[in-house]
C-alpha positions in Angstrom: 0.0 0.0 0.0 1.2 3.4 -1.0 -0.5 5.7 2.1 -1.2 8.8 1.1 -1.1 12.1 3.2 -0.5 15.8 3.3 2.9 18.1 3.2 2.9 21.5 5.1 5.2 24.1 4.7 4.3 26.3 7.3 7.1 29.0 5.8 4.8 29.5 2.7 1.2 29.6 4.5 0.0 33.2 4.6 -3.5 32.3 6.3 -5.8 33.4 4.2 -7.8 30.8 4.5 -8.4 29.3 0.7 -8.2 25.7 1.4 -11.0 25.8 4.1 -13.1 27.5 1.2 -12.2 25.2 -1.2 -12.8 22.1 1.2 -16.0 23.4 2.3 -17.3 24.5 -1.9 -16.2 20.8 -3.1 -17.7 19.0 -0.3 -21.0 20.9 -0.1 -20.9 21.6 3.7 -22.6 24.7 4.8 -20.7 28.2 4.9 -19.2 30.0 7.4 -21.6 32.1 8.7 -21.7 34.6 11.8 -22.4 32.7 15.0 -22.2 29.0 13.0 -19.7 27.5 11.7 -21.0 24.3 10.1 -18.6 21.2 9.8 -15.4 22.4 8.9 -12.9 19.6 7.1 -9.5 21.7 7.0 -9.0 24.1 9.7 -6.4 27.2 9.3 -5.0 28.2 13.4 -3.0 30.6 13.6 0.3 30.1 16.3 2.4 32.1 18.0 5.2 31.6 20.5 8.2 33.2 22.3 8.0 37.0 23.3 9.0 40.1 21.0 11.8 40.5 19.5 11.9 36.8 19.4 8.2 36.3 18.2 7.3 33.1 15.9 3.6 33.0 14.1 2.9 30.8 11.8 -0.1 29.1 10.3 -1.2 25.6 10.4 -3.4 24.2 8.1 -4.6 21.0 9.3 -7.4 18.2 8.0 -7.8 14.4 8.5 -4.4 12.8 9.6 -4.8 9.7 7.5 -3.3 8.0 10.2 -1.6 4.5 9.8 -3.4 3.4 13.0 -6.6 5.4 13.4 -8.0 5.8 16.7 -11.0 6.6 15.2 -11.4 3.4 13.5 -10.5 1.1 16.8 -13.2 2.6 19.0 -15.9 2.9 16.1 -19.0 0.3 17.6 -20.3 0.6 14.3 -17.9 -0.4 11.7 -18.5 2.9 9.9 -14.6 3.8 9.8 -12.4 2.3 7.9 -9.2 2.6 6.0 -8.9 2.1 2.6 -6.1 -0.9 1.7 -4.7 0.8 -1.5 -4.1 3.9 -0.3 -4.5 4.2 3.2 -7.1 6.9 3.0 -9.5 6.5 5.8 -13.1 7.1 5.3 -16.6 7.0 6.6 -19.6 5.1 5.7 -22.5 7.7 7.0 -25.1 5.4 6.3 -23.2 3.0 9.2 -22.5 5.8 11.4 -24.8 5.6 14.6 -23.5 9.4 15.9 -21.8 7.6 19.5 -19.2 10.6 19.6 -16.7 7.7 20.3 -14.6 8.7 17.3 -14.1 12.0 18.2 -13.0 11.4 21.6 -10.5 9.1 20.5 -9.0 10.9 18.1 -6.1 12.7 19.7 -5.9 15.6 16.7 -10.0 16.6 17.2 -11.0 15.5 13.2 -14.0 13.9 13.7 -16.9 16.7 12.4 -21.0 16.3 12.9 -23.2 17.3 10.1 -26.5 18.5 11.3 -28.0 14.4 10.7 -25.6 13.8 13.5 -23.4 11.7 12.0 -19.5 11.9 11.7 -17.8 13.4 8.5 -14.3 14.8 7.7 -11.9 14.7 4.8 -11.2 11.9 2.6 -8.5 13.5 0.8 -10.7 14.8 -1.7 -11.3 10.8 -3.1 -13.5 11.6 -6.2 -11.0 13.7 -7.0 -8.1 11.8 -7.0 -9.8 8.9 -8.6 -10.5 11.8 -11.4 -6.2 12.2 -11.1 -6.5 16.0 -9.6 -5.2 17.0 -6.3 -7.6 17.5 -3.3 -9.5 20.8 -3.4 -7.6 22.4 -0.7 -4.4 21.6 -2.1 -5.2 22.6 -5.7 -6.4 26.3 -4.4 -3.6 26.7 -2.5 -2.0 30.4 -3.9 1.2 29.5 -1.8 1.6 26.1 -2.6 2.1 25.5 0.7 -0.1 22.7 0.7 0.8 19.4 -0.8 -0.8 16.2 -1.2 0.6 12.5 -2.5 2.2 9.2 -1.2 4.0 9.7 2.0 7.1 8.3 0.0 6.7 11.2 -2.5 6.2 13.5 0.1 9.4 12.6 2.5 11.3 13.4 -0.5 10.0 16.6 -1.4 10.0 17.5 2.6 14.0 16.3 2.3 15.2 19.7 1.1 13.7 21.1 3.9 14.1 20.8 7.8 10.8 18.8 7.6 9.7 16.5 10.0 6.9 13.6 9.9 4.4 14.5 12.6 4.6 11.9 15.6 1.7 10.3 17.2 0.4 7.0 18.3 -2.2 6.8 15.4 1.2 7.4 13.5 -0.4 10.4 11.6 0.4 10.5 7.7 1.5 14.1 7.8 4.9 16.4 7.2 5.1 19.8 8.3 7.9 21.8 7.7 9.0 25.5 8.9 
């Protein structure tokens, strides 16, 4: 299996926000609108740390981890969860999803989003797109490039010019994020 996942290169985000738009356009969840916020798949935090002069903010653009051992999937009662074998894209069957919450509390990144039936949804990597051979929506709008998208192979080699690390976790997360 060739898992796929996302590249960050936190140096090149400027914030603005266009992969959260794009995610939430392609995926049809409801828009951002003043006291809701709807389901969001990508979310766009701003961080900053030390004190001034020595001040660093950056942006993080974060969605599904992909993970190679999904919490998400171990604790579902339902079976809806699962991860795909030939590309290591996990996914959710809505129609299976009984809305427990379990998923969302196992999770140690937060994913797990609730539509307004109740049931789970986040990103699947844009899967109808990739099957169509474009990039997910998020990383395809991307005016930076900051975003990037592909086999975690392709990825670490692209990330290898860079002081780029794989992000560590139990669920072993299939993300790089470099500053």
């Amino acid at each position: 299996m060739a898992q796929r996942g996302f590249y960050i290169e936190l140096d090149r985000c400027v914030g603005c926000h266009s992969c959260e738009v794009a995610c939430k356009q392609w995926n049809g969840l409801a828009p951002n609108v003043v006291g809701k916020t709807g389901p969001k798949w990508r979310t766009v935090t701003s961080i900053e740390s030390g004190v001034f002069p020595n001040l660093i903010a950056v942006n993080l653009s974060m969605a599904c981890m992909h993970c190679g051992d999904p919490a998400c999937q171990a604790v579902c009662p339902s079976g809806a969860i699962s991860k795909r074998s030939e590309d290591g894209i996990v996914v959710v069957d809505d129609t299976k999803c009984i809305g427990c919450h379990y998923c969302f509390f196992a999770c140690p990144f937060g994913v797990p989003q609730y539509g307004a039936d109740g049931t789970m949804q986040k990103c699947n990597l844009c899967l109808e797109r990739l099957q169509q051979g474009k990039e997910p929506a998020c990383v395809a709008t991307c005016p930076s490039s900051a975003l990037h998208s592909g086999t975690m192979e392709d990825l670490s080699k692209m990330a290898q010019e860079k002081a780029a690390k794989k992000l560590a976790a139990s669920t072993t997360p299939s993300v790089i994020i470099s500053r």
